[in-house]
Biotite code that builds the C-alpha atoms (Angstrom):
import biotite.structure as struc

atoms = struc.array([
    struc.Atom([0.000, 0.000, 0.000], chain_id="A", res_id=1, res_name="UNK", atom_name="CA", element="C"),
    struc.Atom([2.760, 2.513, 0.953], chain_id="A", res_id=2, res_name="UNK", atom_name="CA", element="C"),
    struc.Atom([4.100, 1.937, -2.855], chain_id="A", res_id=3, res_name="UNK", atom_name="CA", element="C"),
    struc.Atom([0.846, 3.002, -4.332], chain_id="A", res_id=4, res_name="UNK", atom_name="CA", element="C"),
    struc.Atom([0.677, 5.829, -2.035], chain_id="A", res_id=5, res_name="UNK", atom_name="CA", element="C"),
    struc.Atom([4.626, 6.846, -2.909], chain_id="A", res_id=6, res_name="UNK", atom_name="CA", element="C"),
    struc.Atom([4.009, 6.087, -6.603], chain_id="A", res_id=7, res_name="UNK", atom_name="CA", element="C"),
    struc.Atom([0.686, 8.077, -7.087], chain_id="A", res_id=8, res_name="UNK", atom_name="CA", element="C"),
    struc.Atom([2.394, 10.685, -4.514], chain_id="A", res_id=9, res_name="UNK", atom_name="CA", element="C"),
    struc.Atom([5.211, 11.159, -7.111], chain_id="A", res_id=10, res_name="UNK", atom_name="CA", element="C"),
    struc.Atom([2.891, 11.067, -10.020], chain_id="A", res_id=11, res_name="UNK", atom_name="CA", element="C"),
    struc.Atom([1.280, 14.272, -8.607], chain_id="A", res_id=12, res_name="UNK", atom_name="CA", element="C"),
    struc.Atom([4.151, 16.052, -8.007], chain_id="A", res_id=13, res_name="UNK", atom_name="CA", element="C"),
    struc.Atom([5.394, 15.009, -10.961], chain_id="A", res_id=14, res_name="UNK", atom_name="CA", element="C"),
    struc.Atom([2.372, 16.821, -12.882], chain_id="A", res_id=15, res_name="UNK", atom_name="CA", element="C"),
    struc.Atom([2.489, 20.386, -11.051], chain_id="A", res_id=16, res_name="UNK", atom_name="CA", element="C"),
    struc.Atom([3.464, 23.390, -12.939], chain_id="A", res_id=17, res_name="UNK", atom_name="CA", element="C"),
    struc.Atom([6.303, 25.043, -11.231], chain_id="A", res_id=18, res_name="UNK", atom_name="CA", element="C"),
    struc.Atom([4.081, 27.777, -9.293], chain_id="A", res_id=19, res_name="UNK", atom_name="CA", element="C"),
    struc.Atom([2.405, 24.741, -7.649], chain_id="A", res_id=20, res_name="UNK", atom_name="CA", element="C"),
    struc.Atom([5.402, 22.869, -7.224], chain_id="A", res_id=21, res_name="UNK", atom_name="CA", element="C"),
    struc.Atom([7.110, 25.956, -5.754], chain_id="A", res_id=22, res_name="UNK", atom_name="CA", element="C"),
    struc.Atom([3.988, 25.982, -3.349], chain_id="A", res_id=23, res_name="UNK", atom_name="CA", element="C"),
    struc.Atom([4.619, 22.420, -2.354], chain_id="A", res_id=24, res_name="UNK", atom_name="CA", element="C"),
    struc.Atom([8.518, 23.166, -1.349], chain_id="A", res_id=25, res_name="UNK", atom_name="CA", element="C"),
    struc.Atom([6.926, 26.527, 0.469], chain_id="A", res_id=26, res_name="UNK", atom_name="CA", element="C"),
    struc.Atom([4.124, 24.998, 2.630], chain_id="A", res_id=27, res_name="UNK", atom_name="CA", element="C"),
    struc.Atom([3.676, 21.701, 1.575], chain_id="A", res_id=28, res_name="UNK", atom_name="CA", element="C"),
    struc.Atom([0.773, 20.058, 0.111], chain_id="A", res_id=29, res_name="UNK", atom_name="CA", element="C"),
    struc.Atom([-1.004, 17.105, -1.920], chain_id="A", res_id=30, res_name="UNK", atom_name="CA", element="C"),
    struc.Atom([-2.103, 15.531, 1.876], chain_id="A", res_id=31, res_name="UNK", atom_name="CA", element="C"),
    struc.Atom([1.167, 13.706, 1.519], chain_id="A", res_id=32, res_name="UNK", atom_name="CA", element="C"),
    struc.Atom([3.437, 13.047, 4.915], chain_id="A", res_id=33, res_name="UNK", atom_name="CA", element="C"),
    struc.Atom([6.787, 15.191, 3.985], chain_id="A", res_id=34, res_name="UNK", atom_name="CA", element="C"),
    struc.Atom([5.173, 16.257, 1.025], chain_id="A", res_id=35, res_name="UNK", atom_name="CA", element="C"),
    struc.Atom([7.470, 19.459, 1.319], chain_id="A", res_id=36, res_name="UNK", atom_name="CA", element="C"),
    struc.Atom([10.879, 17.613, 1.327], chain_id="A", res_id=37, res_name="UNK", atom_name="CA", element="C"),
    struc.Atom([9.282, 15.529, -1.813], chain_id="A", res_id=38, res_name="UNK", atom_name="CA", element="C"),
    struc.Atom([8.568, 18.515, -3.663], chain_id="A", res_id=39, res_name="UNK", atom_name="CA", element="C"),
    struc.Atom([11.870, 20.388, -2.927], chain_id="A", res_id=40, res_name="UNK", atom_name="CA", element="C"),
    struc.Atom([13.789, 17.005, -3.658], chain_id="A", res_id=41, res_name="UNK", atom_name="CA", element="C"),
    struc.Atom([11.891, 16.567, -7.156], chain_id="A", res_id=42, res_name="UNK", atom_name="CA", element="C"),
    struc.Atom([12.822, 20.554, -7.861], chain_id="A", res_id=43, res_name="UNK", atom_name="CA", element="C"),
    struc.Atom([16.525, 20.716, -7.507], chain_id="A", res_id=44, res_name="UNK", atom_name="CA", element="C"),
    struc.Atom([16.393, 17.104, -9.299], chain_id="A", res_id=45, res_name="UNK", atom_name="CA", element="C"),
    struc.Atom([14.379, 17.823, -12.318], chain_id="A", res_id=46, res_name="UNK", atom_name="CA", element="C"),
    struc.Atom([12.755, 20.927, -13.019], chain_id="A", res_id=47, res_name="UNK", atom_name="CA", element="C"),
    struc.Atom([14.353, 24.458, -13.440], chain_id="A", res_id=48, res_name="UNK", atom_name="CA", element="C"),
    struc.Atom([13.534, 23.759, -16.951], chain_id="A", res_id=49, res_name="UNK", atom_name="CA", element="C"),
    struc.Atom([13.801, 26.613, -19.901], chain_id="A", res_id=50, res_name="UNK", atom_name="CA", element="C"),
    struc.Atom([10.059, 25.624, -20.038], chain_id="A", res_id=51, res_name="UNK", atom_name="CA", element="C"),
    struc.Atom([9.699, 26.471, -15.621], chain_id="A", res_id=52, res_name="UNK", atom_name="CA", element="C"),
    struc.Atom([11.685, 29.613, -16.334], chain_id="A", res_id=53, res_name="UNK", atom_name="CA", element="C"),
    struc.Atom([9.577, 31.121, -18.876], chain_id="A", res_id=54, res_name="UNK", atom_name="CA", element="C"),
    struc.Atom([6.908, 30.308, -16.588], chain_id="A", res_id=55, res_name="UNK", atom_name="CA", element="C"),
    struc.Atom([7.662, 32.126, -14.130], chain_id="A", res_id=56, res_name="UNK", atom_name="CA", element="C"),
    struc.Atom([8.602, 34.957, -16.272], chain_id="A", res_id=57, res_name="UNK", atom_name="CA", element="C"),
    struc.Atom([5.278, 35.352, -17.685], chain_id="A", res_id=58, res_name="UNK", atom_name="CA", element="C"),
    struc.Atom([3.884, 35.030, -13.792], chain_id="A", res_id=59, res_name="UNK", atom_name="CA", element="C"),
    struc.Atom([5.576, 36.847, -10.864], chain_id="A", res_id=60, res_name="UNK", atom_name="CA", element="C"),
    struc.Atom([8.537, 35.570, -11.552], chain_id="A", res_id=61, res_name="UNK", atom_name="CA", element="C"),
    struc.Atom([11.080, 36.043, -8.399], chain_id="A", res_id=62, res_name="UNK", atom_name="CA", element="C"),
    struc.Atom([8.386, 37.220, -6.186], chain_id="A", res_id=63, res_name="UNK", atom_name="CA", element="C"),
    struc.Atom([6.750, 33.971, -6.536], chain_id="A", res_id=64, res_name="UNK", atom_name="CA", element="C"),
    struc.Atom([9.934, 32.575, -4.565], chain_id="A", res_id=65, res_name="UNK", atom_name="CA", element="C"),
    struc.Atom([10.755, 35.540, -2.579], chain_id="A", res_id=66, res_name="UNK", atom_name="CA", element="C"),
    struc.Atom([7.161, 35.841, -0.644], chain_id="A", res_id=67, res_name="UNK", atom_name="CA", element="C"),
    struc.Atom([6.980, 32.156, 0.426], chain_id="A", res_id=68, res_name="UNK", atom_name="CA", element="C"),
    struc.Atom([6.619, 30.960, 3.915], chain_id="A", res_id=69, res_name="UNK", atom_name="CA", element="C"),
    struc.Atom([9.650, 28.648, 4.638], chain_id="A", res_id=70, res_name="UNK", atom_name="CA", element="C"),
    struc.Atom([12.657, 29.799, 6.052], chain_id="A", res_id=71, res_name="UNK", atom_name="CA", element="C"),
    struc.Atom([14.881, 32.431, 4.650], chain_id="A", res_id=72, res_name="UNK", atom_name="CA", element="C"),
    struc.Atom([17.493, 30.077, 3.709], chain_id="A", res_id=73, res_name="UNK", atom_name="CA", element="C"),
    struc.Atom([15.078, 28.050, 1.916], chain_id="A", res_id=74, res_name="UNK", atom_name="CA", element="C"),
    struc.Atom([13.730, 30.632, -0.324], chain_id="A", res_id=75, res_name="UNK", atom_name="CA", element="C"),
    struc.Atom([17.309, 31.751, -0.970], chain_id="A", res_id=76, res_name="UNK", atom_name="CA", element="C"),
    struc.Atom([18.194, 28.338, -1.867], chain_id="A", res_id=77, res_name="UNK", atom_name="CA", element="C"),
    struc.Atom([15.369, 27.990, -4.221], chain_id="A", res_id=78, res_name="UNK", atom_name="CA", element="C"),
    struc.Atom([15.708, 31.368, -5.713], chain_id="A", res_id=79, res_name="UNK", atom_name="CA", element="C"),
    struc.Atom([19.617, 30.706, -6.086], chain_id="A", res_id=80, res_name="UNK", atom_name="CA", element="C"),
    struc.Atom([19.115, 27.817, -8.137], chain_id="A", res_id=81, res_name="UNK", atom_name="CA", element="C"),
    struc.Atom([16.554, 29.169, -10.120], chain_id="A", res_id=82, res_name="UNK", atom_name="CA", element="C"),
    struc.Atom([18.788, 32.131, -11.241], chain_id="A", res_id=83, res_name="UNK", atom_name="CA", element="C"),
    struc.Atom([21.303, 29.753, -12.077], chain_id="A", res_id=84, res_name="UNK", atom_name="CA", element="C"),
    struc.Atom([19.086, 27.934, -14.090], chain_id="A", res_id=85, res_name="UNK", atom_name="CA", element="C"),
    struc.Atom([18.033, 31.333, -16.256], chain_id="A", res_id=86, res_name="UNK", atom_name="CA", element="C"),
    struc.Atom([15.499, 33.302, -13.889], chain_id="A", res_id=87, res_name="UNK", atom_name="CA", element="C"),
    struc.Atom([15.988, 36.946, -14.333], chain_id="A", res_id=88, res_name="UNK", atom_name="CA", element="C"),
    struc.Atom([15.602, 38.782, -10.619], chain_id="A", res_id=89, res_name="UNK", atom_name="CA", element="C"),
    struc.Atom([15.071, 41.981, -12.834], chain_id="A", res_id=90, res_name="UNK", atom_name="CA", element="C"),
    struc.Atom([11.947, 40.464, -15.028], chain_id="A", res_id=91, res_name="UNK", atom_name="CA", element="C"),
    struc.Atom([9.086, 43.178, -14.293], chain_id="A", res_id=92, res_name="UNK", atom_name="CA", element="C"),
    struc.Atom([5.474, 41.775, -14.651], chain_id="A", res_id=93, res_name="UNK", atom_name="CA", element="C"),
    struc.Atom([2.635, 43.408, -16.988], chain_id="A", res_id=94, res_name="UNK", atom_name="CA", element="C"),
    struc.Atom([3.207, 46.716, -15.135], chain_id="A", res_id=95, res_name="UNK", atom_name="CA", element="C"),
    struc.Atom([6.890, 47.041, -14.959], chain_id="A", res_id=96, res_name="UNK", atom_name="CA", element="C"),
    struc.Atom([6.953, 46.360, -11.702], chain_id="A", res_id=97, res_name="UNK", atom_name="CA", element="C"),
    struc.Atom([10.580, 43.904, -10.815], chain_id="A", res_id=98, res_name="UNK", atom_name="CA", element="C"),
    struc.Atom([10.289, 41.404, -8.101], chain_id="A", res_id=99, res_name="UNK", atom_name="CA", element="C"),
    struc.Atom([12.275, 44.508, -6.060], chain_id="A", res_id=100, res_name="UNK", atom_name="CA", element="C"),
    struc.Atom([9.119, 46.756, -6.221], chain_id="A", res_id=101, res_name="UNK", atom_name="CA", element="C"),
    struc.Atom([6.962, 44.148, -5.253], chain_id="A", res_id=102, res_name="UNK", atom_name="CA", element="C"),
    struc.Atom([9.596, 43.572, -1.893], chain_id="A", res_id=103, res_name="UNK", atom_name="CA", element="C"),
    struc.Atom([9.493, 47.324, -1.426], chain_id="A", res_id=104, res_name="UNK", atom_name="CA", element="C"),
    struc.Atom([5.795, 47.228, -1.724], chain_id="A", res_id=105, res_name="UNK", atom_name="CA", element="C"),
    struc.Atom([5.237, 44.340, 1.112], chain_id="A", res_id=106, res_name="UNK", atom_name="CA", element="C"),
    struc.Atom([7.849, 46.312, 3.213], chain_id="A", res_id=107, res_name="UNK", atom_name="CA", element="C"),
    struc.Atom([10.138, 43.283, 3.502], chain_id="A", res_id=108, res_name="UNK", atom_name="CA", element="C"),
    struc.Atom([13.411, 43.912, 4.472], chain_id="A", res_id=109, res_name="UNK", atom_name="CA", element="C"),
    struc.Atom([14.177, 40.429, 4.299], chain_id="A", res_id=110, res_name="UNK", atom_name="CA", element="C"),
    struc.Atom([13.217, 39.629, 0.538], chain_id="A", res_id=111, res_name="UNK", atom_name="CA", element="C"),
    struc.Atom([14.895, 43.348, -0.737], chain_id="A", res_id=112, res_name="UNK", atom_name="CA", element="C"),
    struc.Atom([18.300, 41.674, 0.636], chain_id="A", res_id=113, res_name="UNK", atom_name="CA", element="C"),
    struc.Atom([17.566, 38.509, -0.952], chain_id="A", res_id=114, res_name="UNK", atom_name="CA", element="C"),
    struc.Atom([16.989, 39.982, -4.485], chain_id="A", res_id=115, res_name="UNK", atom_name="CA", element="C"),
    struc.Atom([19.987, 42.115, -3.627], chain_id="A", res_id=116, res_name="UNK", atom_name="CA", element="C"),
    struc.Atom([21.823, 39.734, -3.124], chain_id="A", res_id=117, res_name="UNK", atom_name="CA", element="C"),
    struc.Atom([20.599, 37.658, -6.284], chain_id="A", res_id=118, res_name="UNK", atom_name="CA", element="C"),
    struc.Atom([21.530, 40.024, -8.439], chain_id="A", res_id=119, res_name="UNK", atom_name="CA", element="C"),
    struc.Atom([18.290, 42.558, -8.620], chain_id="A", res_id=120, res_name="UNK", atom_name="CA", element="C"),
    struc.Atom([18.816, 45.925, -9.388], chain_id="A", res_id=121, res_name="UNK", atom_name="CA", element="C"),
    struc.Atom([17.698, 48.289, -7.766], chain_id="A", res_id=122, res_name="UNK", atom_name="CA", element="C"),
    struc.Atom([18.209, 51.354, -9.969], chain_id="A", res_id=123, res_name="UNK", atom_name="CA", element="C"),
    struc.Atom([15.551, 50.156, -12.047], chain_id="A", res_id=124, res_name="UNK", atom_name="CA", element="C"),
    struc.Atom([12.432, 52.176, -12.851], chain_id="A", res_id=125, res_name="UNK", atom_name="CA", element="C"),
    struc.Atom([9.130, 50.756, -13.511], chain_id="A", res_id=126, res_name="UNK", atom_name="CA", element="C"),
    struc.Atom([7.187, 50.894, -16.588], chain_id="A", res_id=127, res_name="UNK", atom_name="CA", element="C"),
    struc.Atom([3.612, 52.978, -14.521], chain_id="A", res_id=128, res_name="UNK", atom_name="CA", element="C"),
    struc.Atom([4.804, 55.212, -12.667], chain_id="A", res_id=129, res_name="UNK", atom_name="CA", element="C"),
    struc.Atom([8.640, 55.593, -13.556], chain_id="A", res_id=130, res_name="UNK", atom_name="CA", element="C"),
    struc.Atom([10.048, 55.052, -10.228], chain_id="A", res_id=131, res_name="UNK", atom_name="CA", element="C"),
    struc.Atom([12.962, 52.792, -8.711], chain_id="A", res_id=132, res_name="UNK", atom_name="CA", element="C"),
    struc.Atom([12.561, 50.742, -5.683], chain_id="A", res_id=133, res_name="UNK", atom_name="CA", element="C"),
    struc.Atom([14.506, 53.035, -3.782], chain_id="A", res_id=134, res_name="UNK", atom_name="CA", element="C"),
    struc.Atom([12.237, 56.032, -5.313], chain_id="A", res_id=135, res_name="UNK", atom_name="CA", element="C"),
    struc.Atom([8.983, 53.724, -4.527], chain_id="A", res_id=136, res_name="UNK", atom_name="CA", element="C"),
    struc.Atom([10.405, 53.321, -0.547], chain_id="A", res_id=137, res_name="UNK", atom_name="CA", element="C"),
    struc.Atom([10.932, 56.996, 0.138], chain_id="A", res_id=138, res_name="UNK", atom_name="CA", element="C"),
    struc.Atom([7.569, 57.896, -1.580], chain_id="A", res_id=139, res_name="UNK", atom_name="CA", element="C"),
    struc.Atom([5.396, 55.382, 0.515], chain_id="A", res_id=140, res_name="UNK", atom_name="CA", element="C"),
    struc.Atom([7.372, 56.064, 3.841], chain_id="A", res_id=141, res_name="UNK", atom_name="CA", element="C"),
    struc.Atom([5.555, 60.356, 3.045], chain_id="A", res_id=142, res_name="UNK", atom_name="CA", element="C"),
    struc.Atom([2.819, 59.574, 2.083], chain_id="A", res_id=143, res_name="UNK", atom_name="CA", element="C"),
    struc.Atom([-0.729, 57.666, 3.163], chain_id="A", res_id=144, res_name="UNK", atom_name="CA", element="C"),
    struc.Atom([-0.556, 55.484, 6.369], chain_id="A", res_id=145, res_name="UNK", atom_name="CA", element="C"),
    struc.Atom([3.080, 56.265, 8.523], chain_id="A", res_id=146, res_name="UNK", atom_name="CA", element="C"),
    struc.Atom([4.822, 52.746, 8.337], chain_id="A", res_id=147, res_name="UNK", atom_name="CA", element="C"),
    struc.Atom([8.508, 52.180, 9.263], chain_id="A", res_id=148, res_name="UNK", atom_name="CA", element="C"),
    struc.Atom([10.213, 51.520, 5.646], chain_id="A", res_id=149, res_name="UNK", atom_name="CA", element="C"),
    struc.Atom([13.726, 52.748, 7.025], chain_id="A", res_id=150, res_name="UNK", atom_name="CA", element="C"),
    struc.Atom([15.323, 49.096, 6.870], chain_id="A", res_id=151, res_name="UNK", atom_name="CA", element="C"),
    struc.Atom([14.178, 49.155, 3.424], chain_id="A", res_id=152, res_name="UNK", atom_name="CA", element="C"),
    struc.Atom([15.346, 52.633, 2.286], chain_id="A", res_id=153, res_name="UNK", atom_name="CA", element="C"),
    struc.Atom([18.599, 52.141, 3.874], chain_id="A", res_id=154, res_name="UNK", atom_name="CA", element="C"),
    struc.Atom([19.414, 48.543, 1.667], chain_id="A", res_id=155, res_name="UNK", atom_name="CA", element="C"),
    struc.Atom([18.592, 50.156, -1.166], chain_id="A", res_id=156, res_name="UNK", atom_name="CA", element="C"),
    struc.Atom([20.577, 53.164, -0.704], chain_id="A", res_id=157, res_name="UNK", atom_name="CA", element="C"),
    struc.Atom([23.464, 50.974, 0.089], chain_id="A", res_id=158, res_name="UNK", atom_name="CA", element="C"),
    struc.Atom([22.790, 48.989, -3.007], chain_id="A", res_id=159, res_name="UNK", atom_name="CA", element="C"),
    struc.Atom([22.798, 52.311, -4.893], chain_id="A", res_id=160, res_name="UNK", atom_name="CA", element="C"),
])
């Protein structure tokens, strides 16, 4: 029984697209035991494929792997491989907007270093509104609701 379960286990992950198949390594999933190591496993095995990449590209791209739940290190392992394998850190969405915005935007200190430190620049304007991440930063820290971006500002003025 625990073949079948393996088997048709492996068959499913085996069938994802990448977004769901980065899911699985992020949270788990499928309502298989250790689904999570299974998925992760079966990534840095066999997909990371042209085919994933331009996925991605067309989606979110690095935000998809930068916004996950797991562990810092885990992401950054994920989204380390997945550059090596072709992603582009810098790939903007429909809007322009680079995975580096979208950090900025969450106010996540924590993904902004991790796209830094992938490769993302962060002189980069987007296609909208014509701003860089560092631009986007100082204008949401003035305006609207007061939130604390000053870890944020201060990585990409570094970076600059």
């Amino acid at each position: 029984m625990a073949v079948v379960y393996f088997g048709l286990s492996a068959y499913a992950i085996a069938n994802q697209s990448i977004e769901e198949l980065l899911l699985c390594t992020d949270t788990g999933g499928l309502r298989v035991p250790f689904s999570k190591e299974l998925c992760r496993n079966y990534l840095f095995a066999f997909r990371g494929t042209p085919k994933d990449i331009e996925a991605l590209h067309q989606g979110i791209g690095a935000s998809f792997v930068v916004q996950g739940q797991s562990s810092e290190s885990e992401r950054e392992e994920i989204l380390k491989f997945l550059v090596a394998k072709g992603l582009d850190v810098n790939h903007g969405d429909t809007h322009g907007l680079t995975p580096l915005h979208g950090a900025v935007l969450a106010n996540s200190a924590s993904e902004v270093e991790m796209l830094l430190r992938s490769g993302a620049n962060a002189r980069l304007k987007d296609e909208k509104f014509g701003l860089s991440s560092l631009e986007l930063a100082v204008k949401l820290q003035s305006v609207g609701k007061p939130t604390d971006r000053q870890a944020v500002i201060v990585l990409l003025r570094d970076a600059n």
